[in-house]
N, C-alpha and C positions, 0 to 999 in steps of 0.2 A: 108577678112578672113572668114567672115560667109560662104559666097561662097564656096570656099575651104572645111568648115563643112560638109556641102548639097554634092557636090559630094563626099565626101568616105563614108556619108552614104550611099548616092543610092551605089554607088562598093559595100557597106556590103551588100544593100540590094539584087542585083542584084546574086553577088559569095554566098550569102544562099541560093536565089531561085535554081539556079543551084547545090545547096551539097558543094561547095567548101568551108566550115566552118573555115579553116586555116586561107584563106584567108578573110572572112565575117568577121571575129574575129578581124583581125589585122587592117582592112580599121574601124571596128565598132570603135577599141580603139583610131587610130587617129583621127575618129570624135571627139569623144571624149574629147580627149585633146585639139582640136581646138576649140571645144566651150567654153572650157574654159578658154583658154589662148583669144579667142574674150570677154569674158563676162569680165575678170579681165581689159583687154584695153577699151571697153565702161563705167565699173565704171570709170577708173581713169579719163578718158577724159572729165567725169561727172566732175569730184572733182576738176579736174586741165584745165578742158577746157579754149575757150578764155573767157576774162572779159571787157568786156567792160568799156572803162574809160570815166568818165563823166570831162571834164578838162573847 
C-alpha cells in the first residue's frame, strides 16, 4: 500500500511540473489518504500482530 502512496505522489508530482493543478491536487490527496489508511494498518499490525507462544 505504501507503494501505491509513492506513485500518486510522483502523478502529483509530475501533473504540477506540467500545470495540470486539477489533477496534482487530486493524485496529492489520494496519496494522502493512503498514507494514512497504511499508517493506521502498520499500527494495528503492531498491536495485534502475530505472538508468539511459548507452550
Amino acid at each position: 500500500m505504501l507503494s501505491w502512496t509513492v506513485t500518486f505522489f510522483v502523478i502529483a508530482l509530475i501533473a504540477a511540473l506540467f500545470g495540470f493543478t486539477g489533477i496534482a491536487a487530486s493524485a496529492a490527496g489520494i496519496a494522502k489518504i493512503l498514507f494514512f489508511v497504511f499508517l493506521i494498518f502498520f499500527v494495528l499490525s503492531l498491536i495485534f500482530g502475530r505472538r508468539v507462544r511459548l507452550d
